[in-house]
Backbone as CSV, one residue per row, in Angstrom:
resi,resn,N_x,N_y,N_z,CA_x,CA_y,CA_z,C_x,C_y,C_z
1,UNK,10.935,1.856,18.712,10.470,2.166,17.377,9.004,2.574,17.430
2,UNK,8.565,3.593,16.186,7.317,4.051,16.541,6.678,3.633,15.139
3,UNK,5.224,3.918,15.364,4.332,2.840,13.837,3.307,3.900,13.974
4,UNK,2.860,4.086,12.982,1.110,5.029,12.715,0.522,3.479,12.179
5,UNK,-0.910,3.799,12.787,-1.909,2.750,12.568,-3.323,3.626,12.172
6,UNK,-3.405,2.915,11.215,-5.105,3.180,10.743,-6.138,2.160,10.205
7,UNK,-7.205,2.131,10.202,-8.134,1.072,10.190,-9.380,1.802,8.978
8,UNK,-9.417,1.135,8.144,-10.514,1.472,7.229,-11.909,0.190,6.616
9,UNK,-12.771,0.922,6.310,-13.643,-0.163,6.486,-14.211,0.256,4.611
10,UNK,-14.483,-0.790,4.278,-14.317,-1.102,2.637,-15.966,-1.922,2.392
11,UNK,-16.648,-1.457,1.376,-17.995,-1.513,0.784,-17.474,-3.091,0.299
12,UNK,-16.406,-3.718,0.006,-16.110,-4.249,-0.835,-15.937,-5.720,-0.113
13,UNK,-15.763,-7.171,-0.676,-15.438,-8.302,-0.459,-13.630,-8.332,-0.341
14,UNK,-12.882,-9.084,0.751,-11.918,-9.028,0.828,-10.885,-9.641,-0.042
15,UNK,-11.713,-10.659,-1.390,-10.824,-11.035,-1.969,-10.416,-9.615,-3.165
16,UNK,-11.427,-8.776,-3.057,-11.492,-7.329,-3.905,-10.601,-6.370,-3.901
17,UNK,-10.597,-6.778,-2.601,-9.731,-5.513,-2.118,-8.308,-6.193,-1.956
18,UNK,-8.013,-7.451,-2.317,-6.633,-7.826,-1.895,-6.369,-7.619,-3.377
19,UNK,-7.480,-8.302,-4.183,-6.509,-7.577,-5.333,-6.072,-6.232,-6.163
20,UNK,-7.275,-5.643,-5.816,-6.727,-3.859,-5.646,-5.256,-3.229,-5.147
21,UNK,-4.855,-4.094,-4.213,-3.799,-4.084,-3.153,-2.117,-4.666,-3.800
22,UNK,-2.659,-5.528,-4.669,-1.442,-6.719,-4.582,-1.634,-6.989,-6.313
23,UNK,-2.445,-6.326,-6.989,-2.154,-6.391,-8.413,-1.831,-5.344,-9.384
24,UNK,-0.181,-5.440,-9.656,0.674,-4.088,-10.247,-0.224,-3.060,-11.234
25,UNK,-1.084,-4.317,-12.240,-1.829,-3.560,-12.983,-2.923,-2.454,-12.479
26,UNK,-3.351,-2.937,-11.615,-4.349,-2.158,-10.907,-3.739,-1.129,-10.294
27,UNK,-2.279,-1.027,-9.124,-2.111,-0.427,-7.909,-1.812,0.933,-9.043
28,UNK,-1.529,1.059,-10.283,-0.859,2.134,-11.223,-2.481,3.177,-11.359
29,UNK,-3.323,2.481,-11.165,-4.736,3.552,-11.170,-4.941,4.137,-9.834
30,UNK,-4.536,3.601,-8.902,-4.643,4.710,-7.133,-3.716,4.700,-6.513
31,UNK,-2.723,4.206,-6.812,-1.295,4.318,-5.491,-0.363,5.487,-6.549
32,UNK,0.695,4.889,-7.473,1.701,4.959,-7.786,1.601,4.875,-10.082
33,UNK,2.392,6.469,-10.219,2.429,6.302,-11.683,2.692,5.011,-12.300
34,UNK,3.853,4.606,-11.314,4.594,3.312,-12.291,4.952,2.144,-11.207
35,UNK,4.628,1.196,-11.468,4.722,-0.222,-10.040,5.195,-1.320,-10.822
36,UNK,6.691,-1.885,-9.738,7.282,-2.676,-10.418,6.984,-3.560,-9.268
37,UNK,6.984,-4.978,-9.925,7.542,-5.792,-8.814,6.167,-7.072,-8.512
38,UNK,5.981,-8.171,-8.835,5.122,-8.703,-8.400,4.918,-9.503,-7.075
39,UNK,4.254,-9.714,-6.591,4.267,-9.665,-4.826,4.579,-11.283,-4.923
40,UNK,5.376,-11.608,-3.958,5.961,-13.117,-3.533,6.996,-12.806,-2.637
41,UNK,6.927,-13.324,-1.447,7.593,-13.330,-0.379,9.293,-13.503,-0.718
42,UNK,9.931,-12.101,-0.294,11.455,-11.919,-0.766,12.020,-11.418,-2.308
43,UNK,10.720,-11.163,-2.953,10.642,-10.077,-4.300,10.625,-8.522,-4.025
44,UNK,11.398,-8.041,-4.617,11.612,-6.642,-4.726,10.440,-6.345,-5.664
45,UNK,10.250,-4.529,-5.344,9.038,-4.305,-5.314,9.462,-2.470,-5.699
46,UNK,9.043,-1.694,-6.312,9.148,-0.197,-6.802,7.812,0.504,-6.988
47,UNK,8.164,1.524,-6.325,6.658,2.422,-6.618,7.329,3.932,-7.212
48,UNK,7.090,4.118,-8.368,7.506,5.424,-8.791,5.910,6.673,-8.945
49,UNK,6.514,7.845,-8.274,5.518,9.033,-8.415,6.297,9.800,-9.026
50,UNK,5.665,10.511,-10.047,5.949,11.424,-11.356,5.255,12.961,-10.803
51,UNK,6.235,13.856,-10.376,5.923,14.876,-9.410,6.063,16.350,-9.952
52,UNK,6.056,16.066,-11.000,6.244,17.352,-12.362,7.442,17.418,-12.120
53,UNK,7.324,18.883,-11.687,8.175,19.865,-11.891,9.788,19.359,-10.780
54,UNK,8.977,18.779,-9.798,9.974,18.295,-8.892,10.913,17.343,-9.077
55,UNK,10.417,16.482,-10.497,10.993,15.322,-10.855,10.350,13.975,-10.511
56,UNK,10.629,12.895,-10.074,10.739,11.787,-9.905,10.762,11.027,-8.867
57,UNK,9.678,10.479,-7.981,10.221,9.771,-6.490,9.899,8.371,-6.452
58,UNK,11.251,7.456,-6.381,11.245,5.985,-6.689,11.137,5.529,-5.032
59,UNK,10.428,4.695,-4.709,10.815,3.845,-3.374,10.952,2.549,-3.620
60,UNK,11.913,1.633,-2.830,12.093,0.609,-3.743,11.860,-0.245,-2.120
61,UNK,11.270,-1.393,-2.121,11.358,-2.453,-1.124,11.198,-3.684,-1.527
62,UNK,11.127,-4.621,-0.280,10.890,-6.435,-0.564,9.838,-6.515,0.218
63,UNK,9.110,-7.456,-0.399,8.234,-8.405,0.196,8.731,-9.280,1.233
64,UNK,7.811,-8.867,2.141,8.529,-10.064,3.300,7.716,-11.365,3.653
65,UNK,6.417,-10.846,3.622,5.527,-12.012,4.414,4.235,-11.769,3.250
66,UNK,3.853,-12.606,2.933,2.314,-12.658,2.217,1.252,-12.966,2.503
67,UNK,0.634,-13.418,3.264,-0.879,-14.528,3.535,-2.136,-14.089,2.886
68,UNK,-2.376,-14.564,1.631,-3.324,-14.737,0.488,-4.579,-13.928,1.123
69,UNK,-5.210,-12.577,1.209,-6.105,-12.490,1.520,-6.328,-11.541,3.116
70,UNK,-5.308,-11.878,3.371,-5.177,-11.341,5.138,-3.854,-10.849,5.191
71,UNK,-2.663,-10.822,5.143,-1.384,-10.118,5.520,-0.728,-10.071,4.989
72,UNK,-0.321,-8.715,4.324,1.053,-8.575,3.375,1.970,-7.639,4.255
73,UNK,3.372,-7.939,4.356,4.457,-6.893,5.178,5.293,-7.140,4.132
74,UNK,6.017,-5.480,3.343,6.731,-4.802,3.457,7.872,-4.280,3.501
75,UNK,9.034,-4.064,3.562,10.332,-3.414,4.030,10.708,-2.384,3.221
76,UNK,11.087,-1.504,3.280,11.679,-0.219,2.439,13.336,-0.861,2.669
77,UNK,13.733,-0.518,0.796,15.255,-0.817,1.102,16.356,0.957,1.639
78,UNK,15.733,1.729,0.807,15.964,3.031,0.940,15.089,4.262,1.728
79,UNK,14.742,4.098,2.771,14.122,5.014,3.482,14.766,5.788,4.312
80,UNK,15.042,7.103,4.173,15.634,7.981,5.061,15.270,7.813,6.047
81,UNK,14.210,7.206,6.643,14.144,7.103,8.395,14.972,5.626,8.990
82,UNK,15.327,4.762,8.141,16.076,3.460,8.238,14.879,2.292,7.247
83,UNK,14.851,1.090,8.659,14.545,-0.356,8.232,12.911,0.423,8.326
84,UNK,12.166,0.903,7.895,10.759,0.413,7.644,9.840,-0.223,7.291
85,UNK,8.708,-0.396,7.823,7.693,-2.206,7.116,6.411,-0.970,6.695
86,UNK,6.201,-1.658,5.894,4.484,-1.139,6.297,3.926,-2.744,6.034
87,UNK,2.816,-3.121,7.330,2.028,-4.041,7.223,0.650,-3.718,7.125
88,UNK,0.001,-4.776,6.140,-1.603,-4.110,5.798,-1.959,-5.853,6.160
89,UNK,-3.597,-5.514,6.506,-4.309,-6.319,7.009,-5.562,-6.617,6.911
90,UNK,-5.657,-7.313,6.600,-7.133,-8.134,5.571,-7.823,-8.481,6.737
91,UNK,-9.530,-8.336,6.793,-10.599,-8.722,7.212,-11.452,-8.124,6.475
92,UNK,-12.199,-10.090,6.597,-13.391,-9.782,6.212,-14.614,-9.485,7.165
93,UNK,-15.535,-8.463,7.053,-16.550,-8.222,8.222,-17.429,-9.026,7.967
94,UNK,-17.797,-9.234,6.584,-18.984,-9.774,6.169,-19.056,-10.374,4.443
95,UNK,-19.730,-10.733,3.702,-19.001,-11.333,2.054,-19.459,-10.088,1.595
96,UNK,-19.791,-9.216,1.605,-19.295,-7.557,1.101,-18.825,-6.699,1.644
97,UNK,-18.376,-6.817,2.635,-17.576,-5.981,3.713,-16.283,-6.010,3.997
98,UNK,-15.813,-5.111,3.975,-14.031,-5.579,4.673,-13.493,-4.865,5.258
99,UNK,-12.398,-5.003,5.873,-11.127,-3.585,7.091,-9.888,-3.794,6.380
100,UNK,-9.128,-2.824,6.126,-7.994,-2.912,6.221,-7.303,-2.609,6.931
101,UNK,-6.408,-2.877,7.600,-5.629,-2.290,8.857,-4.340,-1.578,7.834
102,UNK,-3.669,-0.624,8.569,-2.772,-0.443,7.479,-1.364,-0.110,8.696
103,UNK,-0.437,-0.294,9.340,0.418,-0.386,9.990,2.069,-0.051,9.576
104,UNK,2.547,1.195,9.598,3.490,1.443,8.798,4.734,1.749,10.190
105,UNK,5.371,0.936,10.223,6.403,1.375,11.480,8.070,0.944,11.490
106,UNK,8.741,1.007,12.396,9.673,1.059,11.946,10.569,2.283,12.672
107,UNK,10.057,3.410,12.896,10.529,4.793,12.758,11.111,4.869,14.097
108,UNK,12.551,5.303,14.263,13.206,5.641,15.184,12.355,6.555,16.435
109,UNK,13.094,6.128,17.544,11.965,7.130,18.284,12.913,8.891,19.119
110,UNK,13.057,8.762,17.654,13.648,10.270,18.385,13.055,11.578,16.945
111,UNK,12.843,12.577,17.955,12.023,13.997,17.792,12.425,14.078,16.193
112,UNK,13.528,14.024,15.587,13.604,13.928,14.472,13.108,13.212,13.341
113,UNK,12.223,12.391,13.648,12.030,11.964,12.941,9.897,11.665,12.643
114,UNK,9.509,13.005,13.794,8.203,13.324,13.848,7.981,13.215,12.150
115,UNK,8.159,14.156,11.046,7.738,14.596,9.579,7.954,13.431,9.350
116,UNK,9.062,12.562,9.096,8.487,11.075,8.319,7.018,10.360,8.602
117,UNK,7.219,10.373,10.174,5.944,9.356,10.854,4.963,10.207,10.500
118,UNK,4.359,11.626,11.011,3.267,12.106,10.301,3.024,12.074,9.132
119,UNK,4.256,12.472,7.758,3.854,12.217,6.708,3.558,10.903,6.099
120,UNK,3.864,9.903,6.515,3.447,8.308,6.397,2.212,8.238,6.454
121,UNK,1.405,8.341,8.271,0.494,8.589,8.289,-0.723,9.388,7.061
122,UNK,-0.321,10.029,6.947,-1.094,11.609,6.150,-0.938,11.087,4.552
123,UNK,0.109,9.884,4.203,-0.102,9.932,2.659,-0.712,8.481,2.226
124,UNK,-0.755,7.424,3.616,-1.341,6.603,3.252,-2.870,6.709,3.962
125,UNK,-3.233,7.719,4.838,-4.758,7.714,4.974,-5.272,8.594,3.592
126,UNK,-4.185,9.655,2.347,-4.894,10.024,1.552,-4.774,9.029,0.099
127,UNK,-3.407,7.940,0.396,-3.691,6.609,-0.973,-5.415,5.498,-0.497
128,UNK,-5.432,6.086,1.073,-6.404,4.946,1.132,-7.612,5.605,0.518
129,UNK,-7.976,6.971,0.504,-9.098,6.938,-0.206,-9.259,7.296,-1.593
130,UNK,-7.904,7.391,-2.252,-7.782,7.184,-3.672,-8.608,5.866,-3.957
131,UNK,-7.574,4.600,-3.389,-8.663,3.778,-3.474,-10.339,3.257,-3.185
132,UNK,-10.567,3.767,-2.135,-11.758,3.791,-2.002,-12.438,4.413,-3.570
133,UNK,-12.024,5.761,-4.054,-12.899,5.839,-4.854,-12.970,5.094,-6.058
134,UNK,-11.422,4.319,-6.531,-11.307,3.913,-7.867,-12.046,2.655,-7.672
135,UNK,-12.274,1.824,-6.533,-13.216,0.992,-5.959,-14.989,1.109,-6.670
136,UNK,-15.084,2.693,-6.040,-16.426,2.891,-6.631,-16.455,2.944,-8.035
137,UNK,-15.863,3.562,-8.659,-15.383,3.914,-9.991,-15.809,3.086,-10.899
138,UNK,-14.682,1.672,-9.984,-14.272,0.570,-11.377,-14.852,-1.144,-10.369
139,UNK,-16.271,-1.372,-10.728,-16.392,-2.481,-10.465,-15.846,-3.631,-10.695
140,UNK,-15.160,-3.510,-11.877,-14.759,-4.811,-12.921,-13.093,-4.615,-12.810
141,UNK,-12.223,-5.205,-12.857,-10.918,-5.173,-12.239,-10.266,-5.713,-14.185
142,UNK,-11.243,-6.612,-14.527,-11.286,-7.453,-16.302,-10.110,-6.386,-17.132
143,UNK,-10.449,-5.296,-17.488,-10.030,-3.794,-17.845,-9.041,-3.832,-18.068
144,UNK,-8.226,-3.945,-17.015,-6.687,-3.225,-16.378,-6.073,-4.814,-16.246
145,UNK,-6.540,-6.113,-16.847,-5.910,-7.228,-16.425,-5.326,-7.725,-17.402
146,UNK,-6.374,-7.820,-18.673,-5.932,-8.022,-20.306,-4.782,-8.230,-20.197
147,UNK,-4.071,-6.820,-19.818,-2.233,-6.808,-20.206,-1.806,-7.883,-19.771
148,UNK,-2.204,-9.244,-18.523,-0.979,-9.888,-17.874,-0.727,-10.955,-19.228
């Protein structure tokens, strides 16, 4: 099985960025139009993108593993390449600093299935700097929380 790995480094404190990460209200301003699913180990989980003209693209998975701050994994229930995880990974560098690791694998290792693994790669190094900017954007998280 093959995995794309990327490593990003964040202006931000890691409890900041976990909740950027792991709170529905928020993930609907830089990931995904519409996010179902609240994170707890063995909860199903939906990310819908609203693609105009093209229609509609739902991905639906479970939560597998959580650790408050440092490790959330993943599973796609419906992924044309099969069983996929994506695992992301919390560090803190410093109390305003942080990494995320971001680890998406899974992917069969045959030639066919190069365009999934590159496009994985290629759409979560461009969700990661969605977030980065809504980061800069939106200091206060207060906003987008009201609703719970």
């Amino acid at each position: 099985m093959r995995e794309t790995r990327s490593v990003f480094e964040f202006d931000e404190p890691v409890d900041r960025l976990w909740q950027a990460i792991t709170v529905y209200e928020v993930l609907v301003h830089w990931l995904a139009d519409e996010v179902r699913g609240r994170p707890r180990e063995g909860a199903d989980f939906s990310w819908t993108w609203h693609l105009g003209i093209e229609g509609n693209f739902t991905s639906h998975g479970t939560y597998k593993k959580i650790v408050p701050g440092k490790e959330l994994i993943m599973e796609w229930k419906d992924h044309p390449a099969g069983d996929i995880f994506l695992q992301l990974i919390f560090d803190s560098l410093s109390p305003n600093t942080s990494q995320l690791t971001i680890i998406n694998g899974g992917f069969p290792n045959s030639d066919a299935f190069d365009v999934w693994l590159d496009g994985a790669k290629e759409g979560w190094d461009s969700q990661v700097h969605k977030l980065i900017d809504f980061l800069k954007e939106n200091k206060d998280f207060s906003q987008f929380l009201k609703k719970v």
